[in-house]
C-alpha positions as CSV (number, residue, x, y, z in Angstrom):
1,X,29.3,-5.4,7.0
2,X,27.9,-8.1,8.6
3,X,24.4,-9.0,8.7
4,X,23.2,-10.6,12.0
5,X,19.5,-11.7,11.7
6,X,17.5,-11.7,9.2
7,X,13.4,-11.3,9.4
8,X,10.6,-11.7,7.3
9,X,8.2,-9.3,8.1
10,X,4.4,-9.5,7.3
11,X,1.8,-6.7,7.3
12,X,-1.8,-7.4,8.0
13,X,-4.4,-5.4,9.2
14,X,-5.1,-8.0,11.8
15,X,-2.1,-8.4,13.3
16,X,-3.4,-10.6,15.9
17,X,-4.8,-12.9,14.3
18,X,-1.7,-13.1,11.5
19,X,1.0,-13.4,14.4
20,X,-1.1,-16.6,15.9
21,X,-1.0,-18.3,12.8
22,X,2.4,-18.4,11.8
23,X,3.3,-18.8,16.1
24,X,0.9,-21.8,15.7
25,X,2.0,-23.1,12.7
26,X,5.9,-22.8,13.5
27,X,5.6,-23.6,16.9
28,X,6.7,-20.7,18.4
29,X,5.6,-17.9,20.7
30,X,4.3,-14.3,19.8
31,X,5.7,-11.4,21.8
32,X,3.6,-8.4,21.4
33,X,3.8,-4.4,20.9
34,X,1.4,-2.1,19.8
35,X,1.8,-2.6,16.4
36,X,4.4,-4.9,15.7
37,X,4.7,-8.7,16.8
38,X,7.4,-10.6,17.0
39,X,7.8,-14.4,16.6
40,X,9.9,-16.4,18.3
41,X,10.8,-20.0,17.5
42,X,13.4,-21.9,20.0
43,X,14.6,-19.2,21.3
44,X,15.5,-17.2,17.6
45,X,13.3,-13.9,16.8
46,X,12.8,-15.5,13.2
47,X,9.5,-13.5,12.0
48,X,7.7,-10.2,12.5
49,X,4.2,-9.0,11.9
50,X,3.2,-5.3,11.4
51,X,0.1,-3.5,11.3
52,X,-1.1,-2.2,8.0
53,X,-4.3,-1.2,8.6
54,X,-5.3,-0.8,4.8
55,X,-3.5,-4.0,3.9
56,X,-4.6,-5.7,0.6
57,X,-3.8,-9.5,0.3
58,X,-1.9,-10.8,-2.6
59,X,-4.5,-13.1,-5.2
60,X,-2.6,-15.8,-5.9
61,X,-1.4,-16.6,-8.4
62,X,-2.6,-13.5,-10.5
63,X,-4.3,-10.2,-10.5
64,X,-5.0,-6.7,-9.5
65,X,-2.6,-7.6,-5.9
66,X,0.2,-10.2,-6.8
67,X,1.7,-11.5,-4.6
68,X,5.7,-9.8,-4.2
69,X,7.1,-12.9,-1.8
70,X,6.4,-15.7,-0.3
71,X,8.1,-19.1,2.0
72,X,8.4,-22.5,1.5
73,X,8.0,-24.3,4.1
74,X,9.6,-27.9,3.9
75,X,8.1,-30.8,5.8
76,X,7.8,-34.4,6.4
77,X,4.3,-34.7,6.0
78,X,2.1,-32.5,3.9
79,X,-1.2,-33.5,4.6
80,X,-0.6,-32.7,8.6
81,X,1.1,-29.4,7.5
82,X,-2.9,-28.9,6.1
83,X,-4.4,-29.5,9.1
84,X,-2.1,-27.7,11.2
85,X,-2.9,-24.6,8.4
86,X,-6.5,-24.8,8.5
87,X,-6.4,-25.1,12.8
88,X,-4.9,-21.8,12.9
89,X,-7.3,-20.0,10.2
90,X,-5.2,-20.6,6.9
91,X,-6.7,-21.6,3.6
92,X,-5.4,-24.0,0.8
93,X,-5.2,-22.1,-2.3
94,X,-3.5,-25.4,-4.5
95,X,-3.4,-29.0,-4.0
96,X,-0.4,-31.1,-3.7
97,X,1.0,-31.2,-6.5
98,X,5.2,-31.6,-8.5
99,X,6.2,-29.0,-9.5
100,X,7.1,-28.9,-13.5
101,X,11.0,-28.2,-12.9
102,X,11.4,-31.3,-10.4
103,X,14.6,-32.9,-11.6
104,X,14.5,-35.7,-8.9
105,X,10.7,-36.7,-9.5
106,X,10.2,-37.2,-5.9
107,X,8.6,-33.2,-5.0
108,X,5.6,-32.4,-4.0
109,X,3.8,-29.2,-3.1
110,X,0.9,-27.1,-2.0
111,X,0.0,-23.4,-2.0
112,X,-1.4,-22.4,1.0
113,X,-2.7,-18.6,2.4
114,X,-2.2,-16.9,6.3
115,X,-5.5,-15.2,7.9
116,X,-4.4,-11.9,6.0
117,X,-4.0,-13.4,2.1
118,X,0.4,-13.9,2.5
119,X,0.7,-17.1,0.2
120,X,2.8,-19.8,1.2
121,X,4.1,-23.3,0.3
122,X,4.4,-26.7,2.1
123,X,7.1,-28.4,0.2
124,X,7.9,-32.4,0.6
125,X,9.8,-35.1,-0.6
């Protein structure tokens, strides 16, 4: 067997509004169905988005709805991978900070949330 893509796929009940942000914050495009969205980046299908219309979000990092998965996201510059969050409705739900298992010293990271609750990370070194 061979596997030949591999997707993550969110739910949200705003599916919308949860396609946008990661399009916008990936730079890609969203191509739409009725219930499902796709996200495109240069050309690769690399994310999907499905309607869930009693979705709960995750509370990070504890509680009644944990989260089960999440990215990390590595960048060159944290603080404009914030404002590029927070322009397409994301929320910060850490500061920058290294991570306790660093062995190179030189990591950084913040926890971030999409429009539906998904937690995230922007990673940098």
């Amino acid at each position: 067997m061979k596997i030949i893509r591999r997707i993550t796929v969110f739910d949200a009940a705003d599916v919308e509004r949860e396609s946008s942000f990661w399009a916008g914050l990936l730079g890609g495009t969203v191509h739409r169905d009725d219930d499902w969205h796709s996200i495109v980046v240069d050309g690769e299908w690399i994310m999907g988005v499905q309607q869930a219309p009693n979705h709960v979000p995750p509370q990070w990092p504890d509680g009644p709805q944990q989260q089960q998965v999440h990215l990390d996201l590595h960048v060159d510059d944290l603080e404009a991978a914030g404002r590029r969050a927070l322009e397409f409705g994301g929320r910060q739900l850490q500061s920058v900070r290294a991570p306790a298992d660093n062995p190179d010293g030189d990591e950084r990271f913040a926890v971030w949330a999409s429009p539906a609750g998904h937690p995230f990370c922007f990673g940098s070194h």
